[in-house]
C-alpha positions as CSV (number, residue, x, y, z in Angstrom):
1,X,-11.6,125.6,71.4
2,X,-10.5,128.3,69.0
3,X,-9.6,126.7,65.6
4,X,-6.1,128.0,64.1
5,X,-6.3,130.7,61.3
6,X,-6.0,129.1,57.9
7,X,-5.2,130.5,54.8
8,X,-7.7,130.7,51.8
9,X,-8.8,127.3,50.3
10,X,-8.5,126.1,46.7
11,X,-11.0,126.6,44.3
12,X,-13.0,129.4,45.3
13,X,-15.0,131.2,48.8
14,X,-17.9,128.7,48.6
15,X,-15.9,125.1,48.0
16,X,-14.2,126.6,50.8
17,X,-17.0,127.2,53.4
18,X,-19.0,123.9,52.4
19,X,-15.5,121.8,52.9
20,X,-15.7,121.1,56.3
21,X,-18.9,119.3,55.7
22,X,-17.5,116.8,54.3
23,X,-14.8,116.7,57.7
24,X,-16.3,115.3,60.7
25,X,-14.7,115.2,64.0
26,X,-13.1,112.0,64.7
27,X,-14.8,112.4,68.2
28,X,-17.3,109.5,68.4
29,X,-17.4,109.7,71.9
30,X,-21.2,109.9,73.0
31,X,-22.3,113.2,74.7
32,X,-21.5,113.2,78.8
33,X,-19.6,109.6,78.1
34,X,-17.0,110.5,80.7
35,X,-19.6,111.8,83.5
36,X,-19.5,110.4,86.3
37,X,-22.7,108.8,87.4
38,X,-24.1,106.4,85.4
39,X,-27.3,108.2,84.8
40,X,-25.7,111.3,83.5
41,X,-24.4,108.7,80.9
42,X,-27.3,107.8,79.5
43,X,-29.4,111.1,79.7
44,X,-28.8,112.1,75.8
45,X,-29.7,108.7,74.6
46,X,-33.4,108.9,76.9
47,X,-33.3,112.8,75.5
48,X,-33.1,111.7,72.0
49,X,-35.6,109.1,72.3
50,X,-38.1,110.9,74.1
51,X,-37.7,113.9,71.3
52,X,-38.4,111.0,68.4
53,X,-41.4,109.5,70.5
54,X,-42.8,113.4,70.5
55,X,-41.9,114.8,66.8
56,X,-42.5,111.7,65.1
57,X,-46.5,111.2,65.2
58,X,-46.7,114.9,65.7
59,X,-44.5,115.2,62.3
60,X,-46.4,112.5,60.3
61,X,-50.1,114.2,61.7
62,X,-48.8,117.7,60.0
63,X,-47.6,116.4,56.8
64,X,-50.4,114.1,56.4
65,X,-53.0,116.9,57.4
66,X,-51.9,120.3,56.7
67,X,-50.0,119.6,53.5
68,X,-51.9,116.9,51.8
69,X,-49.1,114.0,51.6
70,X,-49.6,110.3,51.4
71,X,-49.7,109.0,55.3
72,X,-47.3,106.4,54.5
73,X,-44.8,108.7,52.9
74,X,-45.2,111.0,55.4
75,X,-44.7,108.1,58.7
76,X,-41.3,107.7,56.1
77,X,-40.4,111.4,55.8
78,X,-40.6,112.1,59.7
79,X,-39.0,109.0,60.5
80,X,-35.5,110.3,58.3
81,X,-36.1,113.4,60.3
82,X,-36.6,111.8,63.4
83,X,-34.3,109.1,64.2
84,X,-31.5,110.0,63.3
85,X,-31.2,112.0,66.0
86,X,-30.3,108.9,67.9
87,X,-27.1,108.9,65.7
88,X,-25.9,113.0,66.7
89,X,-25.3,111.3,70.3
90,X,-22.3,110.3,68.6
91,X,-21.9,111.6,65.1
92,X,-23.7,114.6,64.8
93,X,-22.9,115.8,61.1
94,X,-23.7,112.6,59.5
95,X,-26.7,112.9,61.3
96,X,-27.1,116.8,60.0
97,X,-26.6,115.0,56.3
98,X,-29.6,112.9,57.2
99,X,-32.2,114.5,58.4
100,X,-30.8,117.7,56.2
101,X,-31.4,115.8,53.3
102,X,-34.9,114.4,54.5
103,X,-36.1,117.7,55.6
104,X,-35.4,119.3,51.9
105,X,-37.1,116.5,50.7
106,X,-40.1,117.1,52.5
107,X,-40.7,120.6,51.1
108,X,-40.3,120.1,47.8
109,X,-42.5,116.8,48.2
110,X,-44.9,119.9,49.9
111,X,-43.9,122.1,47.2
112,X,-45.3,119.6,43.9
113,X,-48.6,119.0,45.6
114,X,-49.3,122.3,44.6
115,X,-51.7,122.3,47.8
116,X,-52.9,125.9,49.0
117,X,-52.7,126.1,52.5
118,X,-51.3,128.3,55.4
119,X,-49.5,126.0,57.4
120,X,-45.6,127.5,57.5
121,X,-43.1,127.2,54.9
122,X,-40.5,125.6,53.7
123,X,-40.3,124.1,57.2
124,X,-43.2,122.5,58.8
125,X,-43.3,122.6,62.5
126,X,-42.2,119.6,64.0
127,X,-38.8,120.0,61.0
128,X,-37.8,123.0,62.6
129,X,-38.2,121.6,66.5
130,X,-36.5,118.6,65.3
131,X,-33.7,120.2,63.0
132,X,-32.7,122.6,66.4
133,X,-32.6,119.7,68.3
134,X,-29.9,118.4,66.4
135,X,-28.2,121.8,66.2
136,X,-27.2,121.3,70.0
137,X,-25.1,118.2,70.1
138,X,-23.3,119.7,66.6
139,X,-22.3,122.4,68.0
140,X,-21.0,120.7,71.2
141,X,-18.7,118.4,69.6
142,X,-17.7,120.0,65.7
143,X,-15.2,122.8,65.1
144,X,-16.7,126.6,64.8
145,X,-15.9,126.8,60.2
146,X,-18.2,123.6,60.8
147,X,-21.3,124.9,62.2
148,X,-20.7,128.1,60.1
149,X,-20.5,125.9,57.6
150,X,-23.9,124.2,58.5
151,X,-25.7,127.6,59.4
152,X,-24.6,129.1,55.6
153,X,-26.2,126.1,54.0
154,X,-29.3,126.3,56.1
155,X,-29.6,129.8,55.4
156,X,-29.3,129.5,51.4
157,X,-31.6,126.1,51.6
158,X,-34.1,127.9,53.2
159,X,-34.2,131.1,50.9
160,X,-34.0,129.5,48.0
161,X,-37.2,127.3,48.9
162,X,-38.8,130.6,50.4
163,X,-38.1,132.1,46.7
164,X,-40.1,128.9,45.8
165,X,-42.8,129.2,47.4
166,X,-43.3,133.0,47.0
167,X,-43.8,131.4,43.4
168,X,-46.2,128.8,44.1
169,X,-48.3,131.0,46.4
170,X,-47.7,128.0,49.1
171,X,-47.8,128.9,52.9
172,X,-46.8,131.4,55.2
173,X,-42.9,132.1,55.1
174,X,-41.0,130.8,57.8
175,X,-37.4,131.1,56.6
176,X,-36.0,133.5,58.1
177,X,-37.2,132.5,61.4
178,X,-35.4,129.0,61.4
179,X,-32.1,130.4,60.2
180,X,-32.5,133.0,63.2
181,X,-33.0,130.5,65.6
182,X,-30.8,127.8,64.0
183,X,-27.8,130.6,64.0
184,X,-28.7,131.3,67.9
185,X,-28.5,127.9,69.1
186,X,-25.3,126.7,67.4
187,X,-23.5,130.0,68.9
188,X,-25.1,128.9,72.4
189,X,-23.8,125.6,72.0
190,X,-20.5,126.7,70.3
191,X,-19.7,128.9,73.1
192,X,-20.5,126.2,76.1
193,X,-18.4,123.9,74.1
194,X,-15.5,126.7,73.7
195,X,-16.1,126.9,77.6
196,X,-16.1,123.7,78.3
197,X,-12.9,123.0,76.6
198,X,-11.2,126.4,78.3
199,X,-11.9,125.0,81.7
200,X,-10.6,121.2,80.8
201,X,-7.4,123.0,79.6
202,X,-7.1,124.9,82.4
203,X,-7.7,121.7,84.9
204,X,-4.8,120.1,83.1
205,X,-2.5,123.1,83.3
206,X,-3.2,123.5,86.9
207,X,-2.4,119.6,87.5
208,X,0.7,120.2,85.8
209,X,1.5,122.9,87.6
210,X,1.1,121.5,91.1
211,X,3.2,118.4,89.9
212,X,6.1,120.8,89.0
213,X,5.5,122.8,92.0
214,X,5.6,119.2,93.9
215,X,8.8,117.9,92.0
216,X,10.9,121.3,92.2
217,X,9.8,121.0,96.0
218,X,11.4,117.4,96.4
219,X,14.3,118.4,94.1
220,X,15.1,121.3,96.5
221,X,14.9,119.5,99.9
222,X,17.0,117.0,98.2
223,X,19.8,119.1,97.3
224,X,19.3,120.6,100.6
225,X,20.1,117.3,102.3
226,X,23.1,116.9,100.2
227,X,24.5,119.9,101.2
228,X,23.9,118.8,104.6
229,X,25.6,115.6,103.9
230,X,28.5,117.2,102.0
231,X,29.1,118.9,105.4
232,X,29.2,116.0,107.7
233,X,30.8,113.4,105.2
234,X,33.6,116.6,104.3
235,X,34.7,116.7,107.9
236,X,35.1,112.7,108.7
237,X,36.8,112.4,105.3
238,X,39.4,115.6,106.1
239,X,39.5,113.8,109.9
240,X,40.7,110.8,108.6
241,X,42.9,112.6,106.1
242,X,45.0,114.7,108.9
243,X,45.0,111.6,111.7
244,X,46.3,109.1,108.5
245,X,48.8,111.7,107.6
246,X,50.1,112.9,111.2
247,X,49.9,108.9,112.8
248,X,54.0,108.5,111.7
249,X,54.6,111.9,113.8
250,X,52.3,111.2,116.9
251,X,53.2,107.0,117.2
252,X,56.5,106.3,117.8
253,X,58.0,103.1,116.3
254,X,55.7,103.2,113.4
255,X,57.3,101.1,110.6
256,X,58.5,102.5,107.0
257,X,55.8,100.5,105.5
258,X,52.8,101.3,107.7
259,X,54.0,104.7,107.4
260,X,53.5,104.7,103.8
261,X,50.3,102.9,104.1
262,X,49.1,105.7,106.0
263,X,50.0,108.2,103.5
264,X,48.3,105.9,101.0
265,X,45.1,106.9,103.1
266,X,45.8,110.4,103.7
267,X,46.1,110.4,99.7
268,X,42.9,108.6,99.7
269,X,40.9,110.2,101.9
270,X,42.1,113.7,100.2
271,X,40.9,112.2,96.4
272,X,37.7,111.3,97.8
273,X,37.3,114.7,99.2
274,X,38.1,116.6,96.3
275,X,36.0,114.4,94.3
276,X,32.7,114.9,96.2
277,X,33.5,118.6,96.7
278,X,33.5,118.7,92.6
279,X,30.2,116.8,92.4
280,X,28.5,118.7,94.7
281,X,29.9,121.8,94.1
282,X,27.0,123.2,91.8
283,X,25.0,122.3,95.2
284,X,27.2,125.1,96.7
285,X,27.1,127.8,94.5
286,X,23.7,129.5,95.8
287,X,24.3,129.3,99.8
288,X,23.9,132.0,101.9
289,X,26.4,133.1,104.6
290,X,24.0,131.5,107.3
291,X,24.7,128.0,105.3
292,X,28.2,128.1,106.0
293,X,27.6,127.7,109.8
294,X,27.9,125.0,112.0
295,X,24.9,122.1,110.9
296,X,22.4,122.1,114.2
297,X,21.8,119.2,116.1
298,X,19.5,118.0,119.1
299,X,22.1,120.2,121.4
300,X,19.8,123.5,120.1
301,X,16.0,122.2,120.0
302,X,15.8,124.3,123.5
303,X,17.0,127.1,120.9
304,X,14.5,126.4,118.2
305,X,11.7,125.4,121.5
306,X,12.2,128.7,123.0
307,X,12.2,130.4,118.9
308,X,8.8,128.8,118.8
309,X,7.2,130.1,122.3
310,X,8.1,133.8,121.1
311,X,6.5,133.0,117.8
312,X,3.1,132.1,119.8
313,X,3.5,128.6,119.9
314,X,4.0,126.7,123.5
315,X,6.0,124.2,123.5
316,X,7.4,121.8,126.1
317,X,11.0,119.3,125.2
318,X,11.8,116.5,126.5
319,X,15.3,114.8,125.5
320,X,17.5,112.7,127.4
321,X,20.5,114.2,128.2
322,X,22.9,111.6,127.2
323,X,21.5,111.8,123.8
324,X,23.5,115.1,122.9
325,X,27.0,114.7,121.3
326,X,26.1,110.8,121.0
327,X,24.3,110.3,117.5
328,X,25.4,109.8,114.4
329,X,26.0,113.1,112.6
330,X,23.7,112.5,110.0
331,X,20.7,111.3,112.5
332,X,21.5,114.5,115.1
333,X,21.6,116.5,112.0
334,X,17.9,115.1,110.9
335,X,16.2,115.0,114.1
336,X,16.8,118.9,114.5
337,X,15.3,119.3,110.9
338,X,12.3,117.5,111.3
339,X,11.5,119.1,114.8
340,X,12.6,122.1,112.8
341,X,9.9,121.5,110.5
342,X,7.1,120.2,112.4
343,X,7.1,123.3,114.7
344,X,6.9,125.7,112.0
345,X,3.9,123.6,110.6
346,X,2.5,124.4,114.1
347,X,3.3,128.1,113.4
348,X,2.1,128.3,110.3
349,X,-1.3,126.1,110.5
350,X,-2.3,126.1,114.3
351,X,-1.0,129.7,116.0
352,X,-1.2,129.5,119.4
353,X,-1.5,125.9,120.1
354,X,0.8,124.1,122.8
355,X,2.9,121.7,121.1
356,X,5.1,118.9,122.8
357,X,8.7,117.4,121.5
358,X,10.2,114.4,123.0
359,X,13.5,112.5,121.9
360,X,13.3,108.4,123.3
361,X,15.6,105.8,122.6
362,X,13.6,102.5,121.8
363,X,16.2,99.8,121.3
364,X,18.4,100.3,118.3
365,X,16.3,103.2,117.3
366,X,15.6,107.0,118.4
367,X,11.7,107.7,118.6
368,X,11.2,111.5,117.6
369,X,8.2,112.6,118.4
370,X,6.1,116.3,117.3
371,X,2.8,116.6,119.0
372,X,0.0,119.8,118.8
373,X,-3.0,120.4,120.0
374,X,-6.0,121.8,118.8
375,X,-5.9,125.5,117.9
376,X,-7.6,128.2,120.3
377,X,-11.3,128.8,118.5
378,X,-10.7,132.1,116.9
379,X,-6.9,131.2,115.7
380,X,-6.8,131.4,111.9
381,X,-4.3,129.3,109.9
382,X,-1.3,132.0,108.4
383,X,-1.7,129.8,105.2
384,X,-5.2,131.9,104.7
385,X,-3.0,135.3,104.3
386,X,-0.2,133.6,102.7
387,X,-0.2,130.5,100.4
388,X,2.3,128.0,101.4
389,X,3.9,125.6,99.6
390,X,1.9,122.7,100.9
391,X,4.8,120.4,100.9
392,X,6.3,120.6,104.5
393,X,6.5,116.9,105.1
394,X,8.1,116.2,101.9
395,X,11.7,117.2,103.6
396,X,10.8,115.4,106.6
397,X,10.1,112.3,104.4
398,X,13.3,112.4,102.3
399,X,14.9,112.6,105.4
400,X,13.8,109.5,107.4
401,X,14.3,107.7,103.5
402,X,17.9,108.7,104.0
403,X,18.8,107.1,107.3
404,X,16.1,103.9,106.3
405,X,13.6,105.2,108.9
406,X,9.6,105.5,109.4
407,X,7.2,109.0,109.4
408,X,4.4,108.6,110.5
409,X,2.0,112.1,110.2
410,X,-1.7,112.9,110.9
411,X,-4.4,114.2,112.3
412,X,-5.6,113.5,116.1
413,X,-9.0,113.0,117.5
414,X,-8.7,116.0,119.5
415,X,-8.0,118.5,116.2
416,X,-4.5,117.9,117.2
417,X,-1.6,116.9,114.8
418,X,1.2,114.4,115.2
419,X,4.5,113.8,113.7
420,X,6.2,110.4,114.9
421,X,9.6,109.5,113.2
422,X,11.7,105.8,114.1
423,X,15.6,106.7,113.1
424,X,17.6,103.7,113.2
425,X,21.4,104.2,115.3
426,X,23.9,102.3,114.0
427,X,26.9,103.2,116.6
428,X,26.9,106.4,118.6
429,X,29.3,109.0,117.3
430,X,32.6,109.0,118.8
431,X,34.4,112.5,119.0
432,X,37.4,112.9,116.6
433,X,40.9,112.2,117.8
């Protein structure tokens, strides 16, 4: 991740630069904590061990060997430079601190022997092995003015004791080496963390994304529906506006009072209707002409059936006949959308299969039923050319919630797909006076 600009710090360039050594991340998660298998979680842990099992009797054989130090201060001196690497699992900088500290240590120890030899300096071998070792977990987990931070005070460390030891006469020089590789592993590292963090950012933007996309999806087939219902519940409540207010003109005898207690429902029914045309009103305000039709009904699924066969799709309806004009507005309304949208799923992800609709009355309920059959072999889905929305059942869903209904949707052994919905009938619709 890209660390915001900042502006010059206090009290000069270097306090500035060294600064963030003294700032750790507050990230003491261990490396690969959240992977999933449980292996993966403990692979830097058996990494770190198995690099302290190799450096640390290599590490005590050089200093003891090639530059002349007490073996027991040298088991101590590559043990600080050793273990800690245990500890950059989880807290890499302290860690740089120690074995930082412990390396620098070790070469001046080298430096006061005053031993001629040609082994390297100021880093003996196994150091430098070790010390890059511990440059990759830094790098994974601390900010970039941190590990520039780190590579700047390797870089003078390391000249200043090469200064030394052109002095001294000790060792070949290998100072500029370990700063060259130190500097190439922490940008390594720097940039798969940078990576890493890009596409974590972009996995959480895309999640958001597809829950907007989901909730504006369900937001518009729900203001869909209430324009639907606006429609139906508009013309039973201006129904029972004009038959309250014409009843004392088409009843003889009616008396003064029932008279006025059917204007008090004309009045009433005329409030409510205003009312709900102001609260859905905004729902109103983007229809199309087509909107303003007639709402569709079981009476023209041949229309949509034979829509569907010239769009590639065979399909075959079945509906009792006594079923048209006798639902509930609301229900004929609903079972026309969700065949609507169950043969356009058909369209869209199986061209060219043969599809079947059948209406059934089961009781107190209407059984709706959307059924496809596998695709021809070489059919390919329209959603490869064109990305749908994905969220076809969501208005079939809403739907069968509205009337207190059932959907059941899935796949079929034979490739097939299936769309059952149960819609409860109150009382069949009765034709307006």
């Amino acid at each position: 991740m890209i660390d915001p600009p900042t502006g010059p710090a206090r009290g000069g360039l270097l306090p500035g630069l060294l600064a963030p050594l003294a700032r750790p991340s507050t990230d003491h998660t261990p490396l690969l904590a959240h992977a999933a298998a449980r292996w993966a979680r403990w692979l830097p842990y058996v990494l770190a061990l198995a690099a302290i099992s190799s450096l640390l009797p290599s590490a005590t054989n050089v200093l003891a060997t090639d530059y002349g130090l007490n073996v027991g201060l040298a088991a101590a001196l590559s043990i600080a430079q050793t273990v800690p690497l245990l500890l950059a699992v989880s807290r890499p900088l302290p860690a740089w601190w120690m074995i930082g500290a412990a390396d620098l240590l070790t070469s001046l120890l080298i430096l006061t022997t005053g031993r001629d030899t040609s082994s390297s300096w100021p880093w003996p071998a196994p150091g430098v092995v070790g010390y890059l070792l511990l440059m990759l977990p830094l790098a994974l987990r601390e900010r970039r003015r941190t590990l520039l931070s780190v590579w700047l005070a390797t870089t003078a460390t390391s000249l200043a004791l090469s200064l030394l030891g052109i002095r001294a006469d000790v060792g070949s020089d290998n100072s500029l080496l370990a700063v060259a590789l130190t500097g190439a592993v922490l940008v390594l590292g720097g940039a798969l963390r940078e990576r890493a963090e890009a596409q974590r950012l972009l996995a959480e933007q895309e999640h958001i994304s597809e829950a907007e996309r989901e909730r504006r999806t369900l937001l518009e087939e729900r203001a869909r529906i209430a324009r639907e219902l606006h429609d139906v519940v508009a013309h039973h409540m201006s129904v029972i506006a004009v038959q309250a207010a014409s009843a004392p003109y088409r009843i003889a005898g009616v008396p003064p009072e029932a008279a006025e207690e059917f204007g008090a429902i004309a009045g009433t029914a005329r409030d409510s209707l205003s009312e709900m045309r102001r609260l859905l009103g905004v729902l109103r305000s983007e229809e199309s002409g087509t909107e303003k039709a007639p709402q569709p009904g079981i009476a023209q699924l041949a229309q949509l059936v034979e829509t569907v066969g010239r769009a590639g799709v065979p399909a075959e309806l079945a509906v009792l006949p006594e079923l048209v004009d006798a639902l509930p507005q609301a229900v004929d309304l609903s079972v026309y959308r969700i065949v609507q949208e169950a043969l356009a799923n058909v369209v869209r992800h199986a061209p060219g299969a043969e599809a079947w609709v059948s209406l059934a009355v089961d009781g107190p309920a209407l059984l709706v039923t959307v059924v496809n059959g596998a695709p021809p072999a070489r059919a390919e889905s329209l959603e490869a050319a064109a990305e749908g929305t994905g969220h076809g059942l969501v208005g079939m869903r809403e739907r069968v919630r509205l009337l207190d209904g059932k959907l059941d949707t899935g796949p079929l052994p034979d490739g097939g797909f299936k769309v059952a919905a149960v819609l409860p009938i109150d009382t069949p619709r009765e034709p307006a006076a």
